[in-house]
C-alpha positions as a Markdown table, in Angstrom:
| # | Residue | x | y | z |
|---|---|---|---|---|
| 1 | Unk | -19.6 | -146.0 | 26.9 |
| 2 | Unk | -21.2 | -145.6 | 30.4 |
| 3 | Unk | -18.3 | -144.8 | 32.0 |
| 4 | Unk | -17.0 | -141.8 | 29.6 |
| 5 | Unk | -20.3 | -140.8 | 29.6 |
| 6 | Unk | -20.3 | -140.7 | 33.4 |
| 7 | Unk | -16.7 | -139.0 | 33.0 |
| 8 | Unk | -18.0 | -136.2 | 30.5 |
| 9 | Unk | -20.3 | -135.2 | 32.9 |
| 10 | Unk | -18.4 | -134.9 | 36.1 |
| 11 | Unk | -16.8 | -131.0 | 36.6 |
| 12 | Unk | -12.7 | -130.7 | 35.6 |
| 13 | Unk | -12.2 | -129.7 | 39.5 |
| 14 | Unk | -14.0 | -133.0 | 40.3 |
| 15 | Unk | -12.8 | -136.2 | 42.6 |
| 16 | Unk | -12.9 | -139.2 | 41.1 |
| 17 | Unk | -11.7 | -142.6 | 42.2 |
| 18 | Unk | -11.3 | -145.8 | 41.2 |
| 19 | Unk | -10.8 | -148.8 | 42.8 |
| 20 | Unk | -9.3 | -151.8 | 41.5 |
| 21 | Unk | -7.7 | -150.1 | 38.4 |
| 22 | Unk | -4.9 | -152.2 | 37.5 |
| 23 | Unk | -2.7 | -150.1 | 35.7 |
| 24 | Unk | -5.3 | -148.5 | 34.0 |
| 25 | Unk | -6.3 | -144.6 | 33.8 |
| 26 | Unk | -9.6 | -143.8 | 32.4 |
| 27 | Unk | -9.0 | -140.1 | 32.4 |
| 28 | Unk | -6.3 | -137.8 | 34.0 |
| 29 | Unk | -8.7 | -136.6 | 36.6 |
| 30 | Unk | -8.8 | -139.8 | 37.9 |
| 31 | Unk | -7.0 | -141.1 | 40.8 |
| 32 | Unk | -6.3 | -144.6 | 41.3 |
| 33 | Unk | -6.6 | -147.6 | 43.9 |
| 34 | Unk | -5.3 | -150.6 | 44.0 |
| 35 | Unk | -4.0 | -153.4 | 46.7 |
| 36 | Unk | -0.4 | -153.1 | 45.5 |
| 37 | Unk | 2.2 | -150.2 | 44.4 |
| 38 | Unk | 3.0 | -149.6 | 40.8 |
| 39 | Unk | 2.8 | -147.6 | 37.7 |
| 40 | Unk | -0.6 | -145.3 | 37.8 |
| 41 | Unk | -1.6 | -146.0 | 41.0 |
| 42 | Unk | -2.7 | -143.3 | 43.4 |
| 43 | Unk | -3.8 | -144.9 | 46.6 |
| 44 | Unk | -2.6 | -148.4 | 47.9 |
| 45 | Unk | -5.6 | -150.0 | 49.7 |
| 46 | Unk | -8.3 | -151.8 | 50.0 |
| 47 | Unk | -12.0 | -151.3 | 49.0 |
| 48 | Unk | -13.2 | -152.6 | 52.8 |
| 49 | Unk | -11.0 | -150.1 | 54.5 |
| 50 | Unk | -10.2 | -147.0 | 51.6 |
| 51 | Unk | -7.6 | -145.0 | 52.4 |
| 52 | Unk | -9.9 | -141.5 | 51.9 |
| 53 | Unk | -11.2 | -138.9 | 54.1 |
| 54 | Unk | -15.0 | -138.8 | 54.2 |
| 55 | Unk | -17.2 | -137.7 | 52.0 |
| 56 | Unk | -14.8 | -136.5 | 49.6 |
| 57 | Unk | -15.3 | -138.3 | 46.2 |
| 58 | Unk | -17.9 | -137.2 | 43.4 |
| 59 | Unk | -17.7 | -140.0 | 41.6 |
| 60 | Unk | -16.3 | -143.6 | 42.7 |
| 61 | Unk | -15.9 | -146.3 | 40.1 |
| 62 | Unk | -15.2 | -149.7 | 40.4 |
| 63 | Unk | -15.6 | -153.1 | 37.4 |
| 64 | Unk | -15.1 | -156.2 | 38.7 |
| 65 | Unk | -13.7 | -156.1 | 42.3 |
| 66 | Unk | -16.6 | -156.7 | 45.1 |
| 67 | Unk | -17.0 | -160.3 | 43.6 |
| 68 | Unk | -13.7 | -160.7 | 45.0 |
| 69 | Unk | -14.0 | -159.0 | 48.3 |
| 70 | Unk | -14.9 | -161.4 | 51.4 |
| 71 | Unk | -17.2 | -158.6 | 52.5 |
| 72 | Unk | -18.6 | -157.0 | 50.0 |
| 73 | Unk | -21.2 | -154.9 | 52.3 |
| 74 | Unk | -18.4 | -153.4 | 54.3 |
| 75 | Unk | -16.6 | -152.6 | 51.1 |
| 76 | Unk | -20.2 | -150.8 | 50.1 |
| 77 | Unk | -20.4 | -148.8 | 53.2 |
| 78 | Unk | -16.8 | -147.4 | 52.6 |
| 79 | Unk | -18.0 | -146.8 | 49.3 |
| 80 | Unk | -20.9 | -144.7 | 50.9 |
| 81 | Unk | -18.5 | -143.2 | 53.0 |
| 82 | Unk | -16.4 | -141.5 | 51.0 |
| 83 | Unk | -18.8 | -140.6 | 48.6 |
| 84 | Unk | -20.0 | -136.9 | 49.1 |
| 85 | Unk | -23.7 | -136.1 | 48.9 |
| 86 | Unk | -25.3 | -136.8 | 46.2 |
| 87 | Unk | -22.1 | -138.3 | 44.4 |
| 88 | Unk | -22.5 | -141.2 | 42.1 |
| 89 | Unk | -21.1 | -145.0 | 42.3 |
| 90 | Unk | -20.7 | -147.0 | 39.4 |
């Protein structure tokens, strides 16, 4: 439920991301990341070195990856770096 809500409330022009989707899309606005190549993914990647200009996502999502990440505070800051101002991380 927290998701869609967070969904509903982001604009239809919006940039959303989200990282570590499996072959999973929430919503058509959102694009997809994911280490490997395949069916509904956007962006190959990782979450410590996103391949995404700065400060260009409104909202960035991401369920059960940074437990798996070696460095999970270099993964946050490129979180925090392609997140606009005052854009949301969940």
């Amino acid at each position: 439920r927290t998701v869609s809500a967070l969904l509903a409330a982001e604009p239809s022009d919006a940039m959303i991301l989200n990282v570590g989707a499996g072959q999973t899309r929430l919503d058509p606005r959102v694009r997809t990341l994911e280490l490997h190549a395949g069916p509904c993914i956007d962006y190959v990647g990782s979450v410590t070195a996103l391949p995404i200009p700065d400060a260009s996502i409104d909202l960035l999502l991401t369920q059960e990856v940074l437990e798996h990440v070696d460095d999970p505070f270099l993964a946050m800051r490129e979180i925090h770096r392609v997140l606009k101002p005052g854009a949301r991380a969940y």
